[in-house]
DONUTI-548429 format. One line per field, with one value per residue (C-alpha): residue number from 1; chain; x, y, z. Coordinates in steps of 0.05 Angstrom, whole numbers, always signed. Example, Ala and Ser with C-alpha at 12.3 -4.5 7.8 and 13.67 -1.06 7.14 Angstrom:
BEGIN
pos (1/2)
unit (A/A)
xx (+246/+273)
yy (-90/-21)
zz (+156/+143)
//
This chain:
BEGIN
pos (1/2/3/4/5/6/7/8/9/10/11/12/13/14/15/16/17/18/19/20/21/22/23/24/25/26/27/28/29/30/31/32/33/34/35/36/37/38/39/40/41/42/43/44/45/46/47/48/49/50/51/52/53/54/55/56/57/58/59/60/61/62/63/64/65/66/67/68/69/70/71/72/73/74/75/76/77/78/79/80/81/82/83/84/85/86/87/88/89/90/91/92/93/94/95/96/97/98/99/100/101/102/103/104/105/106/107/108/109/110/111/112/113/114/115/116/117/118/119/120/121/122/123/124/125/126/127/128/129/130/131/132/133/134/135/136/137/138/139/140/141/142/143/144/145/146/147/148/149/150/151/152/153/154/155/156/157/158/159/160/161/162/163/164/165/166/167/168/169/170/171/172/173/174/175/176/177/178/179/180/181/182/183/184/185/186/187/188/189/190/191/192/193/194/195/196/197/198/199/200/201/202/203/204/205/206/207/208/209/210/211/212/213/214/215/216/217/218/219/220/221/222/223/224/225/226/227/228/229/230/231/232/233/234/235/236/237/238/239/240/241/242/243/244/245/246/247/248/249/250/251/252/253/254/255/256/257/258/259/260/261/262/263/264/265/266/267/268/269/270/271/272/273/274/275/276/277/278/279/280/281/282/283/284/285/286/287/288/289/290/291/292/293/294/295/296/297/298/299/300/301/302/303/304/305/306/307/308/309/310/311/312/313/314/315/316/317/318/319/320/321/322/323/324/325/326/327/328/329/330/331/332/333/334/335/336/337/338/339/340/341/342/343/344/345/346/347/348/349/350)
unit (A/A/A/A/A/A/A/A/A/A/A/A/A/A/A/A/A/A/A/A/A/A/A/A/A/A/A/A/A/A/A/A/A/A/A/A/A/A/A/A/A/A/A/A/A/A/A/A/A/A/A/A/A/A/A/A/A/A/A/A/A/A/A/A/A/A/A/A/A/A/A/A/A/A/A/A/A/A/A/A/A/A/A/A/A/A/A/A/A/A/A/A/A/A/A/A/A/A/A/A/A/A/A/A/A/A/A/A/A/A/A/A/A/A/A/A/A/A/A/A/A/A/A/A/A/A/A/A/A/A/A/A/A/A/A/A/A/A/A/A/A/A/A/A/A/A/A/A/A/A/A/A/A/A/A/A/A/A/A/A/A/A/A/A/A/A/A/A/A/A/A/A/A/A/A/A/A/A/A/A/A/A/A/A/A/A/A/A/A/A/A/A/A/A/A/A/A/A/A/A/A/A/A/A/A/A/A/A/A/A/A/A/A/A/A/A/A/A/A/A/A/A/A/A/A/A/A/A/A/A/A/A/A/A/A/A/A/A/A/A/A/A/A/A/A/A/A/A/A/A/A/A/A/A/A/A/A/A/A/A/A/A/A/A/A/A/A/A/A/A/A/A/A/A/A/A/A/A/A/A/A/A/A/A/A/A/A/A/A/A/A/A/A/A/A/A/A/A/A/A/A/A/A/A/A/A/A/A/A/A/A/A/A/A/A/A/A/A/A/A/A/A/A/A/A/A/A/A/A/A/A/A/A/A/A/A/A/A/A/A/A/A/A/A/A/A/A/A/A/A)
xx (+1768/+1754/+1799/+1748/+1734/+1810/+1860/+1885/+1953/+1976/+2044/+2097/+2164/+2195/+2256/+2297/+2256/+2194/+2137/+2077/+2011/+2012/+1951/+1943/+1932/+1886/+1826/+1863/+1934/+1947/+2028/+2074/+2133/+2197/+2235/+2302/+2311/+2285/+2284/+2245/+2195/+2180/+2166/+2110/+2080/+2073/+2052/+2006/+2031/+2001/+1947/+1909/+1943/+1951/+1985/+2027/+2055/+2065/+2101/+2146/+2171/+2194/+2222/+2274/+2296/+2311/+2350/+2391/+2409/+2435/+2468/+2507/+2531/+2552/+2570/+2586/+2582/+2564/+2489/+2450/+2461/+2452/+2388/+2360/+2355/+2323/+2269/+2254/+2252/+2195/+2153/+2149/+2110/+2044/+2023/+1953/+1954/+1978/+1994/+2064/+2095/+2069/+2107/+2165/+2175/+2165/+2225/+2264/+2250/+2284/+2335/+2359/+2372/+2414/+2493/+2534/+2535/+2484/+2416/+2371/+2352/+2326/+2294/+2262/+2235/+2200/+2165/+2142/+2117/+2075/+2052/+2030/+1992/+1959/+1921/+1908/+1877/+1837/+1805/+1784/+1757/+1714/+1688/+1674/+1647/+1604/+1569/+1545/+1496/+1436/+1395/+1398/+1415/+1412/+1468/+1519/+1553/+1628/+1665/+1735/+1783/+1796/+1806/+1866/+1892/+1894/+1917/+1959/+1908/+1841/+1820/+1789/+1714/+1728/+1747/+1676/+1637/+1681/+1663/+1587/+1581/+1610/+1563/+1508/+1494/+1492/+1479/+1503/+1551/+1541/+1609/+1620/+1661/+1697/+1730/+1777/+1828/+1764/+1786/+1714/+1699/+1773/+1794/+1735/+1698/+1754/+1767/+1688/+1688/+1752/+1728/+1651/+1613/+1557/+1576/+1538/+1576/+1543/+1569/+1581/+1528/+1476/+1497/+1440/+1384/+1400/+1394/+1330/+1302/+1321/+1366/+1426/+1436/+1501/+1558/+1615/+1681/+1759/+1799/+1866/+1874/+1823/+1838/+1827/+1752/+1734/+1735/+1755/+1798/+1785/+1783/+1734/+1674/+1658/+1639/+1580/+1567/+1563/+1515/+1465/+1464/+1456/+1385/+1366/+1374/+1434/+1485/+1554/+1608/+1683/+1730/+1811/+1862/+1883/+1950/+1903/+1883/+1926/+1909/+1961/+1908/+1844/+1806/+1797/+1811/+1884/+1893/+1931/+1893/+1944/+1917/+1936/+1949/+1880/+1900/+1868/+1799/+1804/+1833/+1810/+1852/+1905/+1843/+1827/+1746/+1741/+1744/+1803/+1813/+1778/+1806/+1805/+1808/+1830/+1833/+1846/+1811/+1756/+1740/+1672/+1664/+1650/+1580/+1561/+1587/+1558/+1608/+1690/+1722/+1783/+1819/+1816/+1741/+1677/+1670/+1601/+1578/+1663/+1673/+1747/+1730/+1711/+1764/+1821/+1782/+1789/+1865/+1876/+1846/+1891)
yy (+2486/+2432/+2378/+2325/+2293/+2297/+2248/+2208/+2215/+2158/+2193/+2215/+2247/+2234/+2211/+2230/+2190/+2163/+2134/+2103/+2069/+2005/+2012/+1931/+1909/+1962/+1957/+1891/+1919/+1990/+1995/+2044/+2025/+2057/+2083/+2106/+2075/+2107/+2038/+2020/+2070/+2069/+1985/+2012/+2048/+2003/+1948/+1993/+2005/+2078/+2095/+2145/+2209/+2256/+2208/+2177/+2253/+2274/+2206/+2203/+2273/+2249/+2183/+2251/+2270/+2196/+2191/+2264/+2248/+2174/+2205/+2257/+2211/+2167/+2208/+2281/+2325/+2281/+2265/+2303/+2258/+2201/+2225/+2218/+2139/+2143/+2194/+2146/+2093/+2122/+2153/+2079/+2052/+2071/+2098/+2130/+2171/+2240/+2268/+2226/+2263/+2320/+2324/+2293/+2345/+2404/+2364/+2365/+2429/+2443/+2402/+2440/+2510/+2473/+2469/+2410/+2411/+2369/+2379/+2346/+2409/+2446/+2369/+2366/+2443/+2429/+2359/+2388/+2445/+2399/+2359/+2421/+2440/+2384/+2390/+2461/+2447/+2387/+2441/+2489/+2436/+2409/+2466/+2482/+2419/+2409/+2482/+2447/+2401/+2430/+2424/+2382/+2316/+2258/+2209/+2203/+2155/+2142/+2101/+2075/+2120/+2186/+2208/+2219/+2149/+2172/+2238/+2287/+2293/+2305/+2275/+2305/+2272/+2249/+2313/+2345/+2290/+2300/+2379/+2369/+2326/+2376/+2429/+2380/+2379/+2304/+2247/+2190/+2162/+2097/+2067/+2018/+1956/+1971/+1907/+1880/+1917/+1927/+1999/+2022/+1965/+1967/+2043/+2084/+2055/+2044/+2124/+2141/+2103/+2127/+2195/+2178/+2195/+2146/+2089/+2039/+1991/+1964/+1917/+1952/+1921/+1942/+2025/+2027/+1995/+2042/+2109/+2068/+2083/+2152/+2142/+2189/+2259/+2259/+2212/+2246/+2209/+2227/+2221/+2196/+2239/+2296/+2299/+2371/+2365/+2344/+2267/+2232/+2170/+2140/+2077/+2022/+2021/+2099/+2100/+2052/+2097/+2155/+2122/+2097/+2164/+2197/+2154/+2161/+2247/+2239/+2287/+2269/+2311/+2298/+2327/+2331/+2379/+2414/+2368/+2319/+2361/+2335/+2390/+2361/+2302/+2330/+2271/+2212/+2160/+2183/+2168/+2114/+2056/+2007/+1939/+1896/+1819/+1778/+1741/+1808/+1784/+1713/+1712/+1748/+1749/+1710/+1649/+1637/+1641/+1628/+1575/+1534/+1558/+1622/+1677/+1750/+1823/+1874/+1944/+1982/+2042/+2066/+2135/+2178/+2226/+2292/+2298/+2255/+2298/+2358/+2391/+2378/+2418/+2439/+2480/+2531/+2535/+2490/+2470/+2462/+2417/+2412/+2425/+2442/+2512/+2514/+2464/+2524/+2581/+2547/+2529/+2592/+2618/+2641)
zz (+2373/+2430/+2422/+2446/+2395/+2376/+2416/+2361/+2324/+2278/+2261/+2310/+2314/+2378/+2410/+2340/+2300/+2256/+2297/+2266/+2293/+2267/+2236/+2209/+2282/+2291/+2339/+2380/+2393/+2399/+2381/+2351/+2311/+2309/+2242/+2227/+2160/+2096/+2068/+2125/+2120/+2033/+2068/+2120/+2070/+2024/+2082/+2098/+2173/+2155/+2098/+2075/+2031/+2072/+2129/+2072/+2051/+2120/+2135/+2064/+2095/+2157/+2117/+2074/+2135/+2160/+2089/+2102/+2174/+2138/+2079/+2109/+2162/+2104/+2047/+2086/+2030/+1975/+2009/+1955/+1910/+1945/+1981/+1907/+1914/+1980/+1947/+1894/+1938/+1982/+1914/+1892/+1948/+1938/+1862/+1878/+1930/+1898/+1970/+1971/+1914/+1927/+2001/+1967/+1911/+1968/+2009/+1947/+1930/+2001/+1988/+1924/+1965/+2007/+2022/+2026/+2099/+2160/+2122/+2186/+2222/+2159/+2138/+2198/+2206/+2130/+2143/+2215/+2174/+2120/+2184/+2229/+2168/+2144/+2214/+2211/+2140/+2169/+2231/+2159/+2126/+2184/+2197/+2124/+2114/+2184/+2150/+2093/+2137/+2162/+2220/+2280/+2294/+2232/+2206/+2156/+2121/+2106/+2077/+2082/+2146/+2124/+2195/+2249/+2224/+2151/+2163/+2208/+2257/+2257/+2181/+2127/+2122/+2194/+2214/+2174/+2212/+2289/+2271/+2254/+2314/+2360/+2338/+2339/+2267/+2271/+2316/+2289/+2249/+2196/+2169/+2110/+2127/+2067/+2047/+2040/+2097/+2134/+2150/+2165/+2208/+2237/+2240/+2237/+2281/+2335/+2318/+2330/+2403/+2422/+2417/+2432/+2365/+2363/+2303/+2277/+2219/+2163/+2107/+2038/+2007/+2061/+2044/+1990/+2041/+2090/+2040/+2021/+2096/+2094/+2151/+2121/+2106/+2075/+2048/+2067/+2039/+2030/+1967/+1942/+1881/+1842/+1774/+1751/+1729/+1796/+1780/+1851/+1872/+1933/+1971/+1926/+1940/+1932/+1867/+1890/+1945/+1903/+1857/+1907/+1939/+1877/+1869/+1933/+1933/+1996/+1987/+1973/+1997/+1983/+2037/+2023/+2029/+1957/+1964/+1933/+1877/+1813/+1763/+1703/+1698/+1663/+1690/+1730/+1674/+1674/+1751/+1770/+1807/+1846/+1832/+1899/+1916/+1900/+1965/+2004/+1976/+1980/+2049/+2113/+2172/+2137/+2130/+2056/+2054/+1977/+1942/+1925/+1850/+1849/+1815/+1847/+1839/+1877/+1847/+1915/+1879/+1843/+1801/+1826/+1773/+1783/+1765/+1821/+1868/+1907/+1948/+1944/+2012/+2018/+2061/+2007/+2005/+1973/+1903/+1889/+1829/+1812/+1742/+1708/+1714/+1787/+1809/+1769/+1806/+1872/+1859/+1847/+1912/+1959)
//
């Protein structure tokens, strides 16, 4: 596939260790950060230096290697047991995003058919591995996805940065909307603010230009009004965690988008890789949402903009369940319609 519309990388390995886009300061400064503390990176992640699942997996792997390269150096032999603090440390940084554990327990899986001796090299080889493909699985599900839209030209809408930034490479509904693009399935791109990190407005966007897909940001509220005009062919989002009936997680503000879309007859398509896809939860209700500081909503830019006094709230997710949802791609293939059954069939696909 052209990599055109794909120059963007938000996670590195280079020079023996972690590099992340700093993706707070994110469209004014473009600057990478430098890692080689564990500690240090369970911190970014939960500063949200990097966000979005599948970026958070892919980084907490390179964070176990980071921790075996300081362990062994520390503890020679003993760094298996000690590697187990540094593991904890990095699941507790972010509670939603099912991705995290789900890289950590494959590193630890790793870790338990190894010897006492320098585990780095074999660390190393296995989070390369979960990055490498976590990009290949982003090409599948563009492709899968950009199938699913028909005709010519026409816009989209997304919410939130599910793209390069919040991924490996490529993205997952980014990566659906850089593939439909390419093919010419779309024109145009519409993105949701999506307060109150702004990531639309502050990631998406800067990812669109940089790669020259046509954007146009809109506030939240404005998503509905713009459906209204018939102005969108799809809503085409990412997720944080699927429960097992094909109830989805994902940044706040897609629950509204799925409801608005569902009265207007727009399609809404869910796009993540099936590292996402928590079968032991039957549905969304038993997903975890991470409630975050209520100084994120009454502050902007570090400025407070409400009123002295005000309360807030700041759940930093919200549940769209499955019935409002057309299409969930994966690398694995398309759910249509997701119920339990479909959502076990497609697990089980190999």
């Amino acid at each position: 596939m052209s990599t055109r519309h794909d120059t963007i990388r938000a996670v590195l390995w280079q020079d023996d260790r972690l590099q992340l886009l700093d993706q707070r300061i994110l469209p004014h400064r473009h600057v990478y950060l430098s890692y080689e503390e564990p500690a240090a990176v369970a911190q970014a992640i939960r500063d949200m230096v990097v966000r979005g699942a599948p970026a958070i997996g892919v980084t907490a792997a390179y964070g176990v290697v980071l921790a075996g390269r300081q362990r062994y150096r520390s503890a020679g032999a003993a760094w298996r047991d000690q590697i187990k603090e540094d593991i904890a440390r990095l699941a507790a940084s972010r509670p939603t995003a099912v991705n995290l554990f789900w890289a950590l327990e494959r590193m630890e899986r790793l870790i338990a058919g190894l010897g006492a001796g320098d585990p780095e090299a074999a660390l190393l080889a296995e989070a390369r591995a979960i990055h490498d493909e976590d990009i290949a699985a982003n090409y599948r599900m563009g492709e899968l996805g950009a199938a699913l839209i028909e005709g010519e030209g026409g816009a989209v809408l997304t919410h939130c940065n599910t793209g390069s930034l919040a991924t490996g490479g490529y993205g997952t509904a980014l990566g659906v909307i850089r593939s439909a693009y390419a093919a010419g399935r779309i024109s145009h791109v519409y993105a949701d603010e999506t307060r109150p990190w702004l990531q639309g407005a502050r990631l998406t966007a800067w990812e669109l230009v940089q790669d020259q897909i046509p954007v146009t940001l809109l506030a939240d509220g404005a998503a509905a009004h713009l459906m209204k005009q018939g102005q969108v062919k799809w809503v085409i989002v990412g997720s944080d965690r699927i429960a097992a009936n094909g109830d989805v997680a994902n940044k706040i503000g897609t629950y509204s988008a799925a409801v608005n879309a569902r009265y207007h007859g727009v399609k809404f398509m869910v796009v993540a890789p099936t590292s996402t896809v928590d079968m032991s939860l039957a549905s969304g209700e038993l997903i975890p949402i991470e409630n975050r500081s209520p100084d994120e909503v009454l502050a902007l830019g570090g400025q407070r903009v409400a009123a002295e006094g005000a309360a807030g709230w700041n759940p930093a997710f919200d549940v769209t369940p499955a019935v409002l949802i057309d299409a969930i791609v994966t690398e694995r293939g398309v759910v249509f319609n997701p119920t339990p059954e479909k959502m076990a069939a497609m697990m089980k696909n190999t």
